[in-house]
Biopython code that builds the backbone (N, CA, C, O; Angstrom):
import numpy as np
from Bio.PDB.StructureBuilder import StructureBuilder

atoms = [
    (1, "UNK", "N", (-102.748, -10.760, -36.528)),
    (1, "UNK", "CA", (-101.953, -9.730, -37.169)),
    (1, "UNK", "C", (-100.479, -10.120, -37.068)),
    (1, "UNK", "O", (-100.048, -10.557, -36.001)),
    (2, "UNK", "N", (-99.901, -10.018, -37.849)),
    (2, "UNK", "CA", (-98.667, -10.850, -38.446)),
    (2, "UNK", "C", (-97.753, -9.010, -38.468)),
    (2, "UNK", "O", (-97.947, -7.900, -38.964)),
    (3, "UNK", "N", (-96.575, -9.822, -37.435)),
    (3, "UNK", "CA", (-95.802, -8.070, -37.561)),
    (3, "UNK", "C", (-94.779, -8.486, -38.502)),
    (3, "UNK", "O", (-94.398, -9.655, -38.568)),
    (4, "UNK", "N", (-94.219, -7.330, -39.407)),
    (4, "UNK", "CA", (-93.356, -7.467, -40.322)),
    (4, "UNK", "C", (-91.783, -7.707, -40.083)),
    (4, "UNK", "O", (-91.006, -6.919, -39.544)),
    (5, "UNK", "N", (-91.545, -8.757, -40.518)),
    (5, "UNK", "CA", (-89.934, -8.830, -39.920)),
    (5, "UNK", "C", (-89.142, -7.427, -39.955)),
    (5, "UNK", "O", (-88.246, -7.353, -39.114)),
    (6, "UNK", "N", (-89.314, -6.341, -40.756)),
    (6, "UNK", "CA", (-88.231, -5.162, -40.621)),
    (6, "UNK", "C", (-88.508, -5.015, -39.280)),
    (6, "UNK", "O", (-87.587, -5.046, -38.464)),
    (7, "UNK", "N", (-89.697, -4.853, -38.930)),
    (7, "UNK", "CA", (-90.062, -4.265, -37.553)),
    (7, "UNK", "C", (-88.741, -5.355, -36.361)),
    (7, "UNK", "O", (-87.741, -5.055, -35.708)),
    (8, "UNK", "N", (-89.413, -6.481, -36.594)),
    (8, "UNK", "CA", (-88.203, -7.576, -35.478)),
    (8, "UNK", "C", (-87.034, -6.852, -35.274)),
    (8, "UNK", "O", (-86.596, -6.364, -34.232)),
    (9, "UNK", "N", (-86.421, -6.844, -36.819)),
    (9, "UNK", "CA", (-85.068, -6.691, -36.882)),
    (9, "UNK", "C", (-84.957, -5.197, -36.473)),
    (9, "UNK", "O", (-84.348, -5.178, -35.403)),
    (10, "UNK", "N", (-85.140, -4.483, -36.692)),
    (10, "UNK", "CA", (-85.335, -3.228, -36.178)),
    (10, "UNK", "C", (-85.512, -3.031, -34.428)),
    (10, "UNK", "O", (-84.826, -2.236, -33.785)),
    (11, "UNK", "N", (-86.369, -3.753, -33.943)),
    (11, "UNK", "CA", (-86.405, -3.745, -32.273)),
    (11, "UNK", "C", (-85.106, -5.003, -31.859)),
    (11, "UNK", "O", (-84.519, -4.742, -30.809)),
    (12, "UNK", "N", (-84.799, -5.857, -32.339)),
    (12, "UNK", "CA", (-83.256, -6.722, -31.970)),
    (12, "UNK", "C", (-82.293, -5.717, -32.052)),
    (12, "UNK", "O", (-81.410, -5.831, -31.203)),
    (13, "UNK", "N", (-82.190, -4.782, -32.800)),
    (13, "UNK", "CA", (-80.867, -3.782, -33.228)),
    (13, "UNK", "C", (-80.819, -2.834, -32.163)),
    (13, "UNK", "O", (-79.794, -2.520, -31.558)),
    (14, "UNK", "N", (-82.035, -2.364, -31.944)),
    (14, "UNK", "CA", (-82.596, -1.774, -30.276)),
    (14, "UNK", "C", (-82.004, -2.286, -29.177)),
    (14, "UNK", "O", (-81.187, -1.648, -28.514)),
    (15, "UNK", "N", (-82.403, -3.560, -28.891)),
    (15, "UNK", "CA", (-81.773, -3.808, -27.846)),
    (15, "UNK", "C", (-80.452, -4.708, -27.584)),
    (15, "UNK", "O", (-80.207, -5.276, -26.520)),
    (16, "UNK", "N", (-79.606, -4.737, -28.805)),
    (16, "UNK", "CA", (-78.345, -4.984, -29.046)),
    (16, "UNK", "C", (-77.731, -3.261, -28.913)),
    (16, "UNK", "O", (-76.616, -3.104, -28.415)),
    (17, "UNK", "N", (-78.028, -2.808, -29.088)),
    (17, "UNK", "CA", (-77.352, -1.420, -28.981)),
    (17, "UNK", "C", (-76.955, -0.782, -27.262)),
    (17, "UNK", "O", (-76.004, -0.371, -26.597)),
    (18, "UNK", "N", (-78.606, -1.089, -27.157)),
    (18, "UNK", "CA", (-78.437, -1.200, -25.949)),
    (18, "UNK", "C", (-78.070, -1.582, -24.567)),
    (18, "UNK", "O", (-78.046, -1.021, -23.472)),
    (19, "UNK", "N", (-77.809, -2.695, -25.018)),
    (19, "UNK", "CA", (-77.225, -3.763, -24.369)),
    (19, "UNK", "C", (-75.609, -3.053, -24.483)),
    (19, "UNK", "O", (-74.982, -2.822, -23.449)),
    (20, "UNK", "N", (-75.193, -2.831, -25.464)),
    (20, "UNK", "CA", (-74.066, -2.392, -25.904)),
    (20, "UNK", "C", (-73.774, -1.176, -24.928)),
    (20, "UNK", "O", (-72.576, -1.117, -24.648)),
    (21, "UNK", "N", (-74.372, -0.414, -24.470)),
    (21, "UNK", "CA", (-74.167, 1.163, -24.101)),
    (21, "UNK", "C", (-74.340, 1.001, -22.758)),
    (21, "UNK", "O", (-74.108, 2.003, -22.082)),
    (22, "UNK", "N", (-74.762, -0.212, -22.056)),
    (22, "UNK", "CA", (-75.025, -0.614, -20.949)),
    (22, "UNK", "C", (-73.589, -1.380, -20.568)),
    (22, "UNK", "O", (-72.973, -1.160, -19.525)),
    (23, "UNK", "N", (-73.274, -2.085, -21.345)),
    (23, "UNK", "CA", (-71.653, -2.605, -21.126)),
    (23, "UNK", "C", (-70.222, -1.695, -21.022)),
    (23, "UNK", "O", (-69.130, -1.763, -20.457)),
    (24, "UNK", "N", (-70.902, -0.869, -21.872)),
    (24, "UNK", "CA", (-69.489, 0.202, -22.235)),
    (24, "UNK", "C", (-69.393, 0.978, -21.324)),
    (24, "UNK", "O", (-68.309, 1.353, -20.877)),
    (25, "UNK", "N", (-70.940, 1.487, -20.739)),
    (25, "UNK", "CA", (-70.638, 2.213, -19.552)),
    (25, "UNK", "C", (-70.370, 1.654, -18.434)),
    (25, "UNK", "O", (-69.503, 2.261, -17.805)),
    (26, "UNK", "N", (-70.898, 0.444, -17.779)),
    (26, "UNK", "CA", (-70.376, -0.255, -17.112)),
    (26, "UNK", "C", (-68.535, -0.654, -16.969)),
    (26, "UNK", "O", (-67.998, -0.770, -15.868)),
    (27, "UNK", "N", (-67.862, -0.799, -18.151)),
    (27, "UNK", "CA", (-66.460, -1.122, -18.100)),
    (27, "UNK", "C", (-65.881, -0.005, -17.466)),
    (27, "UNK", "O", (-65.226, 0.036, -16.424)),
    (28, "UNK", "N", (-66.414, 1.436, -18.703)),
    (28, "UNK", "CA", (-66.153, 2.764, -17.495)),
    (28, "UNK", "C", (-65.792, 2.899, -16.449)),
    (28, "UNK", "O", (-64.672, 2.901, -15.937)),
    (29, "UNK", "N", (-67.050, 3.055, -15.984)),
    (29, "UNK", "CA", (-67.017, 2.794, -14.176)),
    (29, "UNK", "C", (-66.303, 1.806, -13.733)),
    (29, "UNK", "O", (-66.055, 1.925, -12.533)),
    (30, "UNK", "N", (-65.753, 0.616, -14.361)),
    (30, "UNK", "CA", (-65.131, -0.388, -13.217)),
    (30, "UNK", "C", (-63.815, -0.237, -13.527)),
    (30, "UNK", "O", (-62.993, -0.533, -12.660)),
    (31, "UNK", "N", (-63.356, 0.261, -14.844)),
    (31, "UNK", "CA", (-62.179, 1.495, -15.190)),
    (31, "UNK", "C", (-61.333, 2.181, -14.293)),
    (31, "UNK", "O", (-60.118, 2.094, -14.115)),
    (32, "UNK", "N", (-62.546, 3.160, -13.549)),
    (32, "UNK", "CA", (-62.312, 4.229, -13.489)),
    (32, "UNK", "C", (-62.040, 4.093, -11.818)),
    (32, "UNK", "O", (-61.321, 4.859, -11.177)),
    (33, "UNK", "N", (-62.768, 2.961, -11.278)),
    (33, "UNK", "CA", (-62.641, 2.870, -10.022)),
    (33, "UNK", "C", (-61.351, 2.274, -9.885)),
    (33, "UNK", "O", (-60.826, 2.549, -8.806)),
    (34, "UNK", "N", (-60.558, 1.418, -10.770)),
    (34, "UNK", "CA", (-59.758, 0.569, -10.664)),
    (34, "UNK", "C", (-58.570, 1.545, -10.269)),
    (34, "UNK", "O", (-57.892, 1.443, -9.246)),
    (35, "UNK", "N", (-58.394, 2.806, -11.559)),
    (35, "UNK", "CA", (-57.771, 3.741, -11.642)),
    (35, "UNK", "C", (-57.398, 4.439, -10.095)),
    (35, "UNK", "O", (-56.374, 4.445, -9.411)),
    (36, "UNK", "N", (-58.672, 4.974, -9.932)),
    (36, "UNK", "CA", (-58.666, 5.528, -8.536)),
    (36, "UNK", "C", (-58.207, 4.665, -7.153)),
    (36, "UNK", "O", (-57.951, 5.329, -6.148)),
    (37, "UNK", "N", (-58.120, 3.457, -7.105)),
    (37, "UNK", "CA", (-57.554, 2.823, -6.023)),
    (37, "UNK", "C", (-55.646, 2.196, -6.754)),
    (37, "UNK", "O", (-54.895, 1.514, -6.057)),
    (38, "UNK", "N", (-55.400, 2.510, -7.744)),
    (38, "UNK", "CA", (-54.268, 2.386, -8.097)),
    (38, "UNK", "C", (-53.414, 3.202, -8.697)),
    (38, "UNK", "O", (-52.810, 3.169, -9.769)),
    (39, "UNK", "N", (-53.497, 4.228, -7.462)),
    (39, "UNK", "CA", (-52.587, 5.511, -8.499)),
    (39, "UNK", "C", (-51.178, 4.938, -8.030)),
    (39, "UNK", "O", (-50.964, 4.170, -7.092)),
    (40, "UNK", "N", (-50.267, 5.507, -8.922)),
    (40, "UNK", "CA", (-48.753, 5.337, -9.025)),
    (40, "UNK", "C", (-47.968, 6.375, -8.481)),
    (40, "UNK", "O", (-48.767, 7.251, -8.148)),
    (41, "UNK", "N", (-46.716, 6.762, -8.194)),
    (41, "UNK", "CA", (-45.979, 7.991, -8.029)),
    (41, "UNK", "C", (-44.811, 7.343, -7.769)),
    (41, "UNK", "O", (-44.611, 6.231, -7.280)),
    (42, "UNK", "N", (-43.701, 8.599, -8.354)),
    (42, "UNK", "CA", (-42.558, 8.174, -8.449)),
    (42, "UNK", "C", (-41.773, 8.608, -7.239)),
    (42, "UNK", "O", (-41.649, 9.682, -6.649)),
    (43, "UNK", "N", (-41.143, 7.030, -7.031)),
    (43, "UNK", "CA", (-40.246, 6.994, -5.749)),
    (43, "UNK", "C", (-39.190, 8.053, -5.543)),
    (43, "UNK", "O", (-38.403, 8.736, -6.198)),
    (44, "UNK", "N", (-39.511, 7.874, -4.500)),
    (44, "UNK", "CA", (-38.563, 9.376, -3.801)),
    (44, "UNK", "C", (-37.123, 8.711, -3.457)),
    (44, "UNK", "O", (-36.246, 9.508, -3.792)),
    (45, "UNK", "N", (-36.573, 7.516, -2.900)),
    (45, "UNK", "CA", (-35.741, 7.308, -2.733)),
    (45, "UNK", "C", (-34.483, 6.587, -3.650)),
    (45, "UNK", "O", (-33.329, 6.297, -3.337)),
    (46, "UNK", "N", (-35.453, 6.397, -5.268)),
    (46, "UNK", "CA", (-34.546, 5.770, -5.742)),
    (46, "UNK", "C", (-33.810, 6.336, -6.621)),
    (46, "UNK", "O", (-34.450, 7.328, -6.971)),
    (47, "UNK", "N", (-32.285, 6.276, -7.515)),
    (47, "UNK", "CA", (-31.872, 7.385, -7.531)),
    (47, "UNK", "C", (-31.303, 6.691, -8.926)),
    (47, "UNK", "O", (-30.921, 5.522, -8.879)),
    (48, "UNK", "N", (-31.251, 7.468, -10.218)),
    (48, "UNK", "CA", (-30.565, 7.116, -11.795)),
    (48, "UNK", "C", (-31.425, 6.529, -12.646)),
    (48, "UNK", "O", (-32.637, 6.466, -12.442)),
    (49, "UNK", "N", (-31.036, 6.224, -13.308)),
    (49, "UNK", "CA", (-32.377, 5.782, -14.212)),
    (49, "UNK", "C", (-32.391, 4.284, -13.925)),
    (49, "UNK", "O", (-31.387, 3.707, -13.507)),
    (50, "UNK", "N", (-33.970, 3.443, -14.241)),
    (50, "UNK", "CA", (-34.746, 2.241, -13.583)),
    (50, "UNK", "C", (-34.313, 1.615, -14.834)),
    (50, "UNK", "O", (-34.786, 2.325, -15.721)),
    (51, "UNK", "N", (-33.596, 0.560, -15.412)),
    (51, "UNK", "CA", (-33.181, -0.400, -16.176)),
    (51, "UNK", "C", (-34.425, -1.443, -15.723)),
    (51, "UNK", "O", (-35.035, -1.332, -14.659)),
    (52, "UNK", "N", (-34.634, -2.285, -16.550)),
    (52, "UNK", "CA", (-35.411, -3.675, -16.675)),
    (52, "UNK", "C", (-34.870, -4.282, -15.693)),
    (52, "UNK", "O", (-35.658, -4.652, -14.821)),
    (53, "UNK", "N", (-33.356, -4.600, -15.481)),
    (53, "UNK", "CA", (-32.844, -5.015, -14.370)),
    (53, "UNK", "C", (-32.163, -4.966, -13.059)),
    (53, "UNK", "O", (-31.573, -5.713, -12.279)),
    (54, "UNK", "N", (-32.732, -3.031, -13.259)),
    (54, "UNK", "CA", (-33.373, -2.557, -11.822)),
    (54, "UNK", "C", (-34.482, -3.048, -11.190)),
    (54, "UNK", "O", (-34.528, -3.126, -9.962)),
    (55, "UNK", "N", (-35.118, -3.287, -11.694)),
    (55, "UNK", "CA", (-36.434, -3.738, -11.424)),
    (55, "UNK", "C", (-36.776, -4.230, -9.679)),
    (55, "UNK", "O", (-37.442, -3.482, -8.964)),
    (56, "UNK", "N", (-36.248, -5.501, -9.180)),
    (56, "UNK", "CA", (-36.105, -5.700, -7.764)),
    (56, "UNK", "C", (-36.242, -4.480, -6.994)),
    (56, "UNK", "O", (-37.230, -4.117, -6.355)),
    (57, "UNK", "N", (-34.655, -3.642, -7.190)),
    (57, "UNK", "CA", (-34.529, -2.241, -6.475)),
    (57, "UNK", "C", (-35.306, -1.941, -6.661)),
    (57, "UNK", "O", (-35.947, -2.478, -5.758)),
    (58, "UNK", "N", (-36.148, -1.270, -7.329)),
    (58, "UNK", "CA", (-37.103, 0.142, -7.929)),
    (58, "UNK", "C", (-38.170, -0.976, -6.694)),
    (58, "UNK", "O", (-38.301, -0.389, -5.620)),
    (59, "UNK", "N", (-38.782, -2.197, -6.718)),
    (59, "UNK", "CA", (-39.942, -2.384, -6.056)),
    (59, "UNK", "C", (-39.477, -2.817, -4.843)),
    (59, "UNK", "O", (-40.435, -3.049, -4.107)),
    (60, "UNK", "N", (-38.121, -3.088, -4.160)),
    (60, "UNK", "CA", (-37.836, -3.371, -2.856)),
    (60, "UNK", "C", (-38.048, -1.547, -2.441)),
    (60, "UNK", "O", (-38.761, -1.249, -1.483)),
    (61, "UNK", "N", (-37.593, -0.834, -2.984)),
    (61, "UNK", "CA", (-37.374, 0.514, -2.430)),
    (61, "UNK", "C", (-39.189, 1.413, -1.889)),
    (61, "UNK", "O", (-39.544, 2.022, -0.880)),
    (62, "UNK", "N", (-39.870, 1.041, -3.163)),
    (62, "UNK", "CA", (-41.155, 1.312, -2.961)),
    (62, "UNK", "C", (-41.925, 0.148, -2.207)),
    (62, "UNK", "O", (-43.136, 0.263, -2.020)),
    (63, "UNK", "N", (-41.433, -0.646, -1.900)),
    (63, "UNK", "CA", (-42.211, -1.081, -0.026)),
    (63, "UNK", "C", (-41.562, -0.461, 0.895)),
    (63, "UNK", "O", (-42.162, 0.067, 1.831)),
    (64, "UNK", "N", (-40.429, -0.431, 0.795)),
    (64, "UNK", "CA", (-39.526, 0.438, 2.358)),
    (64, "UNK", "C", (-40.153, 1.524, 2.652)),
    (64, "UNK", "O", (-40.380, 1.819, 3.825)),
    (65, "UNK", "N", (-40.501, 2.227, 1.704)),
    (65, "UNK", "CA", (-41.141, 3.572, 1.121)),
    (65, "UNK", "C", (-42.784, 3.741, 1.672)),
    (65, "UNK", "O", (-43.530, 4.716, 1.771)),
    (66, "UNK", "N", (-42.938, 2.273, 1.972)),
    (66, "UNK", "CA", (-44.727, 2.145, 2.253)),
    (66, "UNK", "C", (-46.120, 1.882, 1.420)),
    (66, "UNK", "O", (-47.300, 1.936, 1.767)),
    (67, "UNK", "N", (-45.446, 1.561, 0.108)),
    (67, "UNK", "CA", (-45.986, 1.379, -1.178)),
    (67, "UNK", "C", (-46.060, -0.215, -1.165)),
    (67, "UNK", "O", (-45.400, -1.041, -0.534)),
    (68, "UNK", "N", (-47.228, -0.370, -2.204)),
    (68, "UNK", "CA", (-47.617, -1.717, -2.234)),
    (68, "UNK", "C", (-46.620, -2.351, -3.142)),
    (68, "UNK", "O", (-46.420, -3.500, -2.750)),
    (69, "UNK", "N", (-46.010, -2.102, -4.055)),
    (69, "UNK", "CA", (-44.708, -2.520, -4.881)),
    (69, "UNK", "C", (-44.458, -1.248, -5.809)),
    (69, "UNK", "O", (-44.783, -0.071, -5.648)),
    (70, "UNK", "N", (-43.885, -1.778, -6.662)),
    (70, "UNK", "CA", (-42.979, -0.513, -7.773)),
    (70, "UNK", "C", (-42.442, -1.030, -8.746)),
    (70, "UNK", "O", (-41.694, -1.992, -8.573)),
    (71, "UNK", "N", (-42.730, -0.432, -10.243)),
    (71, "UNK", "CA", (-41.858, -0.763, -11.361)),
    (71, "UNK", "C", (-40.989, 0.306, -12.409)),
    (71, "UNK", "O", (-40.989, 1.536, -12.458)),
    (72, "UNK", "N", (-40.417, -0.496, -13.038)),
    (72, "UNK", "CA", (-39.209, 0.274, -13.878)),
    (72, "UNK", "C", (-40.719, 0.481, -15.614)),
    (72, "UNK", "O", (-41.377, -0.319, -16.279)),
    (73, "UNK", "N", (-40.518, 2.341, -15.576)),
    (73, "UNK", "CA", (-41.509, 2.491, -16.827)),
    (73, "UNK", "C", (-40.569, 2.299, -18.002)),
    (73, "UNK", "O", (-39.554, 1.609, -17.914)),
    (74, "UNK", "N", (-41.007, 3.046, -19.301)),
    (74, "UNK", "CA", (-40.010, 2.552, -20.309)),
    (74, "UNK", "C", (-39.585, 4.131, -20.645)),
    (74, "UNK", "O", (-38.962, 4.449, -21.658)),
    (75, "UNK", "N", (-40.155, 5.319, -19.333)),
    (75, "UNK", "CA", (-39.011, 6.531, -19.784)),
    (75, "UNK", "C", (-37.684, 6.453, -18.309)),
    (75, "UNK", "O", (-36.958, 7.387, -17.968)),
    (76, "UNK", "N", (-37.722, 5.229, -17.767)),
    (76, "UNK", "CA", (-36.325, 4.961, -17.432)),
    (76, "UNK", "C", (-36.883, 5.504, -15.604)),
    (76, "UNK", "O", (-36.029, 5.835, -14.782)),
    (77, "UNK", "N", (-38.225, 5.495, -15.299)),
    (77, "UNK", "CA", (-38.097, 5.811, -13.842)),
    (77, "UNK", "C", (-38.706, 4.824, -12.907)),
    (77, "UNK", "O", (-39.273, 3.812, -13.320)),
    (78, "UNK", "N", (-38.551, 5.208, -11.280)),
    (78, "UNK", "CA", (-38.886, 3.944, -10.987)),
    (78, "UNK", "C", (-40.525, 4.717, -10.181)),
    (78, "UNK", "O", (-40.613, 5.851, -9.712)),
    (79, "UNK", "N", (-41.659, 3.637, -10.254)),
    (79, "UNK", "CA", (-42.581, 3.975, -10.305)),
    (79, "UNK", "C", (-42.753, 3.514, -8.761)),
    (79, "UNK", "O", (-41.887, 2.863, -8.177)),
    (80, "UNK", "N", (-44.022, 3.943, -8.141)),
    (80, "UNK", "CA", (-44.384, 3.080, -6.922)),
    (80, "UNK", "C", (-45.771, 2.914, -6.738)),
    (80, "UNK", "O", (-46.343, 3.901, -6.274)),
    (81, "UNK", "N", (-46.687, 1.599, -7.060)),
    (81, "UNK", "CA", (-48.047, 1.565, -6.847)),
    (81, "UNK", "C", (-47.993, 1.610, -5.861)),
    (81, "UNK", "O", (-47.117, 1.464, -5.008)),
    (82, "UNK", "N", (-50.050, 2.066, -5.925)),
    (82, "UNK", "CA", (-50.705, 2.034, -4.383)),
    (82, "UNK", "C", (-50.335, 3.429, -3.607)),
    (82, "UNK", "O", (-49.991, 3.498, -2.427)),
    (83, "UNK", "N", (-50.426, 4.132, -4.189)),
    (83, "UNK", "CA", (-50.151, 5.507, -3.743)),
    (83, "UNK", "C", (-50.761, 6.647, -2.842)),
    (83, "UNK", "O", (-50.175, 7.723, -2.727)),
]
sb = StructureBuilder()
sb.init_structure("model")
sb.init_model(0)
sb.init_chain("A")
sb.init_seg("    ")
for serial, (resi, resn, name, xyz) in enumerate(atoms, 1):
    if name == "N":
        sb.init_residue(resn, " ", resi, " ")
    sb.init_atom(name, np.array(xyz, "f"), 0.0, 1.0, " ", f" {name:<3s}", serial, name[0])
structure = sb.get_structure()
């Protein structure tokens, strides 16, 4: 008994899909965990707005601070990972 190629193509699309929904949720989760061990918050000690070439300051200040480093965002503040 000879199965009909729609059928093939029809069960490949199956488990390409699936395969698919298995990845996507997977990125999710490794997303989401990433998220959760890298929250941000804005430094308490640094003071005016974070220029591009603030930058040093904004992440010398957020280690003094106890933070794993720190950057300048683009609404002008200075950030501090590892929070």
């Amino acid at each position: 008994s000879k199965i009909p190629d729609s059928l093939k193509t029809s069960v490949v699309m199956v488990q390409m899909i699936f395969l698919f929904a298995i990845l996507a949720v997977m990125t999710i989760v490794l997303m989401e965990a990433n998220t959760v061990l890298a929250r941000d918050c804005l430094s308490g000690t640094f003071g005016g707005p974070c220029w591009a070439w603030s930058g040093e300051k904004c992440r010398r200040l957020c280690i003094e601070e106890g933070h794993v480093s720190g950057h300048c965002s683009g609404a002008m503040k200075c950030w501090c990972e590892g929070c």
